[in-house]
ZAMIFI-236890 format. One record per residue (C-alpha): residue number from 0; residue in one letter; x, y, z. Coordinates in steps of 0.1 Angstrom, whole numbers, always signed. Example, Ala and Ser with C-alpha at 12.3 -4.5 7.8 and 13.67 -1.06 7.14 Angstrom:
drentor:0	kolpa:A	xx:+123	yy:-45	zz:+78
drentor:1	kolpa:S	xx:+137	yy:-11	zz:+71
***
This chain:
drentor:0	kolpa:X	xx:-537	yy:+126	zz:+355
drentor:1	kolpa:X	xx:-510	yy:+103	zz:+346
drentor:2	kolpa:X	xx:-482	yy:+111	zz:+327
drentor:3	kolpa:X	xx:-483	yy:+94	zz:+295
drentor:4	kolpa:X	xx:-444	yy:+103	zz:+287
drentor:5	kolpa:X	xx:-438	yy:+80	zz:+315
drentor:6	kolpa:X	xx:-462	yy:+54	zz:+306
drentor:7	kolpa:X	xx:-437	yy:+48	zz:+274
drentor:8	kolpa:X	xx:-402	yy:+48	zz:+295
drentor:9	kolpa:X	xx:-382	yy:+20	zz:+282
drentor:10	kolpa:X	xx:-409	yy:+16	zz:+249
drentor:11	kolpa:X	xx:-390	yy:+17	zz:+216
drentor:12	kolpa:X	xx:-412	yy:+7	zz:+186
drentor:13	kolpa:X	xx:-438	yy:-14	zz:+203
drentor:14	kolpa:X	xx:-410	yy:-33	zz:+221
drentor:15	kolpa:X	xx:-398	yy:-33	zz:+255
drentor:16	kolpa:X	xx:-363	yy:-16	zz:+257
drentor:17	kolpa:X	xx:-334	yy:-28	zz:+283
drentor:18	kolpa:X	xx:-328	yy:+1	zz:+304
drentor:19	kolpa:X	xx:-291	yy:+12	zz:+314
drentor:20	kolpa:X	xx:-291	yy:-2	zz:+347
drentor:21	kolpa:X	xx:-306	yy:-36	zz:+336
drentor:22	kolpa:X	xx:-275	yy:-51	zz:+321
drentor:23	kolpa:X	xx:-270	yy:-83	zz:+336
drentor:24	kolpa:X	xx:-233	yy:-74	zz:+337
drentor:25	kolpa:X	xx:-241	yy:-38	zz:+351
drentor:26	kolpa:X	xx:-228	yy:-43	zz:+388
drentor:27	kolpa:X	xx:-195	yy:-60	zz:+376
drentor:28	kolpa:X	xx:-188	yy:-36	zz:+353
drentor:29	kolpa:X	xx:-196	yy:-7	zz:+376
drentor:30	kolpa:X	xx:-167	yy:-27	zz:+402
drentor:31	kolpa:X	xx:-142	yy:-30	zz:+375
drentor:32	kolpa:X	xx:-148	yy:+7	zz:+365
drentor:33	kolpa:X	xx:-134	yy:+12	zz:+401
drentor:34	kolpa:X	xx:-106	yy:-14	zz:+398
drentor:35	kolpa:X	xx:-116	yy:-40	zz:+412
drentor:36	kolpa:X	xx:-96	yy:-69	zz:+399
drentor:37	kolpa:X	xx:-122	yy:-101	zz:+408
drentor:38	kolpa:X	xx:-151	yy:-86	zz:+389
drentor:39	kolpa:X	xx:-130	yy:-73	zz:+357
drentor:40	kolpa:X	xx:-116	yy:-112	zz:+361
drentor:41	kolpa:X	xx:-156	yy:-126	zz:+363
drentor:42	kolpa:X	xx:-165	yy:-99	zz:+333
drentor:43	kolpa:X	xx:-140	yy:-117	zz:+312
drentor:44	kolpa:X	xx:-147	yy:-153	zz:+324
drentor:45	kolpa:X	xx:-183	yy:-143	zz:+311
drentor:46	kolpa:X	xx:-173	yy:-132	zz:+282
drentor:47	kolpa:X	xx:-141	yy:-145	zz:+264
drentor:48	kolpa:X	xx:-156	yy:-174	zz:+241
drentor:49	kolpa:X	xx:-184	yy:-144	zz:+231
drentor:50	kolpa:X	xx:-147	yy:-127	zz:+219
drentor:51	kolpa:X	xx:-131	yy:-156	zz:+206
drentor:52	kolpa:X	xx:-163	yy:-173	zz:+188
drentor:53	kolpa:X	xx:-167	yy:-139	zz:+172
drentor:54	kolpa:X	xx:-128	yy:-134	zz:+166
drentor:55	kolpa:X	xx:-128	yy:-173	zz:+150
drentor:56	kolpa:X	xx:-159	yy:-164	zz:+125
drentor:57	kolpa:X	xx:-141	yy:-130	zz:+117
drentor:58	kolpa:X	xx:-109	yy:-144	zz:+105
drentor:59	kolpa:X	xx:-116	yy:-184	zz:+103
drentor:60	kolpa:X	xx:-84	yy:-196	zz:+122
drentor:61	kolpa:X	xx:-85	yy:-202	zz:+154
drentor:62	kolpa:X	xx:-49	yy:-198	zz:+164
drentor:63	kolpa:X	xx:-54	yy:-158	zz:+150
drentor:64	kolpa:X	xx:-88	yy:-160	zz:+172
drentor:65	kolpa:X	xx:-64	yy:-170	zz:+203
drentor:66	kolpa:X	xx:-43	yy:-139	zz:+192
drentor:67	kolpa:X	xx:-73	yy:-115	zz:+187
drentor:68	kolpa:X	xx:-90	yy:-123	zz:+223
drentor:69	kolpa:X	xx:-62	yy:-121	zz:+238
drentor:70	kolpa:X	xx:-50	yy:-85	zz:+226
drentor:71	kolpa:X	xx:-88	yy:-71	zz:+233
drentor:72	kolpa:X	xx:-86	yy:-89	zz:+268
drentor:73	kolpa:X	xx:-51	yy:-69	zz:+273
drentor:74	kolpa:X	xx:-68	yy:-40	zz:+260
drentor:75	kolpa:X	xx:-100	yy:-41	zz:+281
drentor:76	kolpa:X	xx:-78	yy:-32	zz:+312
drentor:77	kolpa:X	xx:-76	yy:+3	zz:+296
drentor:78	kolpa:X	xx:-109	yy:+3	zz:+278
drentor:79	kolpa:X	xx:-134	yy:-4	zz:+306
drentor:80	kolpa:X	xx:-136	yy:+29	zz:+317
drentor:81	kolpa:X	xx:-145	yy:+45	zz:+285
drentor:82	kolpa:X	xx:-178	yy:+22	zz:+287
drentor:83	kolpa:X	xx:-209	yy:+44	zz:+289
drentor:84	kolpa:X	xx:-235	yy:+19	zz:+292
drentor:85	kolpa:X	xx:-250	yy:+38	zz:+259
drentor:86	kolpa:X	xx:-252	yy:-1	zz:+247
drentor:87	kolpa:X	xx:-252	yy:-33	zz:+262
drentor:88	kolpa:X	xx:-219	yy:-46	zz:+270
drentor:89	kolpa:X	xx:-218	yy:-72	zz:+248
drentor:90	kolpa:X	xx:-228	yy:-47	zz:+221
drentor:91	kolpa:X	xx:-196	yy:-25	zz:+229
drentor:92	kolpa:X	xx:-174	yy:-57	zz:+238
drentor:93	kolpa:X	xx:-187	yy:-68	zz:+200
drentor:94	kolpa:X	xx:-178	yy:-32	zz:+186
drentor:95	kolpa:X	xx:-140	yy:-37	zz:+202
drentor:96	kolpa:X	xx:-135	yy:-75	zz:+191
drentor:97	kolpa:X	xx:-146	yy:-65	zz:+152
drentor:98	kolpa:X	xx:-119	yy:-34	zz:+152
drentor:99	kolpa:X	xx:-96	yy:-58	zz:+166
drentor:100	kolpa:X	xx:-100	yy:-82	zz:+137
drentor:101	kolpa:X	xx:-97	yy:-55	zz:+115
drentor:102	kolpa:X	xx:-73	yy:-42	zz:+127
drentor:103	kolpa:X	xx:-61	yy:-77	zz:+126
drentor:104	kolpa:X	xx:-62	yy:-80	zz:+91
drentor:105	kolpa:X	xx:-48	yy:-46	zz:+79
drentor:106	kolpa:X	xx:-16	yy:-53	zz:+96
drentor:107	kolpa:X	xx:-13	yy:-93	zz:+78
drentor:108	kolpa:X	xx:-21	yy:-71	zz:+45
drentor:109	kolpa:X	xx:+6	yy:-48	zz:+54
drentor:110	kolpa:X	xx:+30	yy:-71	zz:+64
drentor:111	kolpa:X	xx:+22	yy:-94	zz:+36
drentor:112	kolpa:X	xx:+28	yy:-64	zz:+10
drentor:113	kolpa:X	xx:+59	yy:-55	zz:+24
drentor:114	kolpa:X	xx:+72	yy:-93	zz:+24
drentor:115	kolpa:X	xx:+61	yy:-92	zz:-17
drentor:116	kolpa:X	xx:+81	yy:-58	zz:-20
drentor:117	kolpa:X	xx:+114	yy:-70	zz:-4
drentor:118	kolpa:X	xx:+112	yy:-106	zz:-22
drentor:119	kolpa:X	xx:+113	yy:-81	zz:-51
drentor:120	kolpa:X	xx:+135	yy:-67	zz:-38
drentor:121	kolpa:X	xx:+162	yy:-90	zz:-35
drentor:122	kolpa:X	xx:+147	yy:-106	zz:-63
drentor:123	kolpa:X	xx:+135	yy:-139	zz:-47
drentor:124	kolpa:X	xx:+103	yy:-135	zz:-62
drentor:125	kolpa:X	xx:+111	yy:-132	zz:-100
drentor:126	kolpa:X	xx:+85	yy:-155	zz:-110
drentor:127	kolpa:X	xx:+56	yy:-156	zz:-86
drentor:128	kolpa:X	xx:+41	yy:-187	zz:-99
drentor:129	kolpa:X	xx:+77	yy:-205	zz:-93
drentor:130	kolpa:X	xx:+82	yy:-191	zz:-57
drentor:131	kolpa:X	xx:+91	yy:-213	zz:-30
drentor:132	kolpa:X	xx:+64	yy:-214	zz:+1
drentor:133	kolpa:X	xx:+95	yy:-213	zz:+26
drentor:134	kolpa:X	xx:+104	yy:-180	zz:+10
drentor:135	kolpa:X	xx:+83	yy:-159	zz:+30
drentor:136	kolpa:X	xx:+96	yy:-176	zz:+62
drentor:137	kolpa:X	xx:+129	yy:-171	zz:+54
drentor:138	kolpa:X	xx:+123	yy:-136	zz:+45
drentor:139	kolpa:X	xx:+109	yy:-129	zz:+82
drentor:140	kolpa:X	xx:+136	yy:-140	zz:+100
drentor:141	kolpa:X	xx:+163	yy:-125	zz:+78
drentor:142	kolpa:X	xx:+150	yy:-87	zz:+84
drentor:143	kolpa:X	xx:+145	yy:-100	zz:+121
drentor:144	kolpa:X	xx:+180	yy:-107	zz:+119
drentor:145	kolpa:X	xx:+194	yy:-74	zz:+104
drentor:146	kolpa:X	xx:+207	yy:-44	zz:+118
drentor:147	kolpa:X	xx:+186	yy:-18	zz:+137
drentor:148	kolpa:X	xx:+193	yy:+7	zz:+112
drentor:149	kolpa:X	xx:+193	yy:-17	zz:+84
drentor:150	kolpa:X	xx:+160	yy:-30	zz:+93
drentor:151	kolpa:X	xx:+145	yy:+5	zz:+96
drentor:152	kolpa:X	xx:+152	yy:+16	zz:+64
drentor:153	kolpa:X	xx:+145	yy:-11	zz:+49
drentor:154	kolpa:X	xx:+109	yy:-11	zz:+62
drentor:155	kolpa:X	xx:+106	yy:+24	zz:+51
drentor:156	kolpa:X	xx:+117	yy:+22	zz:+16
drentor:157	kolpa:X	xx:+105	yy:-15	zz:+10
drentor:158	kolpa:X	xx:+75	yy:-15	zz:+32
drentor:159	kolpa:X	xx:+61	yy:+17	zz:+31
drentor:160	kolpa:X	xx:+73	yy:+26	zz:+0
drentor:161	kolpa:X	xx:+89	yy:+60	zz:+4
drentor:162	kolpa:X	xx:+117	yy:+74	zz:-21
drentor:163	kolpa:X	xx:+148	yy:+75	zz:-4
drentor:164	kolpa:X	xx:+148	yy:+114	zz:+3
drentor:165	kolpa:X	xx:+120	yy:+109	zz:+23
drentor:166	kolpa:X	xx:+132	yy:+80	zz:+40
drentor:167	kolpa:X	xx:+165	yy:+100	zz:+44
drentor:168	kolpa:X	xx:+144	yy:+125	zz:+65
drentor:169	kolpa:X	xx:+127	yy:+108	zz:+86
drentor:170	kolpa:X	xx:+157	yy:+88	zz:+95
drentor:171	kolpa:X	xx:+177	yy:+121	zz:+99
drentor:172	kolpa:X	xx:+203	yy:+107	zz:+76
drentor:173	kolpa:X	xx:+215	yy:+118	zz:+40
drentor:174	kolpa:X	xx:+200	yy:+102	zz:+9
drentor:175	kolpa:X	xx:+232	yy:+85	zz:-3
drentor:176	kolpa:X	xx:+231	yy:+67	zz:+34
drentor:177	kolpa:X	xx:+200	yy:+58	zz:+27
drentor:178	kolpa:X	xx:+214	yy:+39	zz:-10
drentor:179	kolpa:X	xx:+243	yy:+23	zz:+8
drentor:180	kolpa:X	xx:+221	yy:+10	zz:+36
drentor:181	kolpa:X	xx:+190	yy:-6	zz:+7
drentor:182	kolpa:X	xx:+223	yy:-21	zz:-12
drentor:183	kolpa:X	xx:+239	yy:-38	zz:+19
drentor:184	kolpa:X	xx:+203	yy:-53	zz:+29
drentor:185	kolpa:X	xx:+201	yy:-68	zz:-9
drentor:186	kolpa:X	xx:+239	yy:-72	zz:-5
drentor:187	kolpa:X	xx:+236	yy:-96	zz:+31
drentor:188	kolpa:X	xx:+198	yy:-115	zz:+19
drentor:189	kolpa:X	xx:+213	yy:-121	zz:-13
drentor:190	kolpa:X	xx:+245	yy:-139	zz:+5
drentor:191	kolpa:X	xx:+220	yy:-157	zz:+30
drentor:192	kolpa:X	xx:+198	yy:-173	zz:-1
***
């Protein structure tokens, strides 16, 4: 008698289901699991406008699309070996590209919030409706520009928005270092504007 278990192999629902080993992508994948360099290389040849495409409709600018595709093609070096063929690998290569656009667009928020702050701070932005579209620009390159230790407290107290005790340890310095340092940033941006 046949087994009818194995009569529905690979049935889901009425509907024929791809088996593991059926990916069209399966051996080249399996190669660049091994390290080979050539079939990661034809893997991403196959796939990098499926990244892009998705990474454009994600964010709608194709200049952060370039960016996106090309951090999860960086980071599919390290994360092709993870792959467990429990999808297909478009379906995990999808998965990766979203969380890279989100993650995408958690750290533009971030950064974006902590360029508000420090305007504030150094009270460029006193009137947001007057503010000058360079102001943000400038802003970048002037805590590109500041000290190491300037720059780091700065982010801390201005970006993440920690009092200064706590900045103070974390920085393994005393609170009243942690004053001087917040006035000299206002002290140099306010002498640069």
């Amino acid at each position: 008698m046949p087994n009818p278990a194995g009569a529905l192999a690979g049935v889901c629902y009425g509907r024929q289901v791809a088996g593991i080993g059926s990916d069209p992508d399966s051996s080249l994948i399996a190669a660049a699991r091994a390290g080979d360099r050539d079939a990661f290389a034809t893997l991403l040849d196959r796939h990098y406008d499926r990244i892009h495409g998705l990474a454009w409709q994600l964010t709608g600018s194709r200049t952060d699309a370039d960016d996106i595709a090309q951090d999860v093609c960086c980071s599919l070096v390290e994360k092709i070996g993870s792959y467990r063929a429990e999808a297909k690998f478009t379906t995990w290569l999808h998965g990766i590209t979203f969380n890279a656009c989100r993650d995408f667009r958690r750290r533009r928020r971030s950064f974006g919030a902590f360029s508000e702050r420090l305007a504030l701070l150094v009270g460029l932005a006193a009137d947001e409706h007057r503010r000058d579209p360079y102001d943000a620009v400038w802003l970048k390159s002037a805590i590109a520009r500041l000290k190491p230790d300037l720059r780091d407290t700065v982010v801390l107290v201005a970006g993440q928005q920690l009092t200064h005790a706590e900045a103070a340890a974390i920085l393994g310095i005393s609170e009243a270092t942690v004053s001087w340092r917040m006035h000299e940033v206002r002290r140099i941006l306010a002498a640069e504007k």
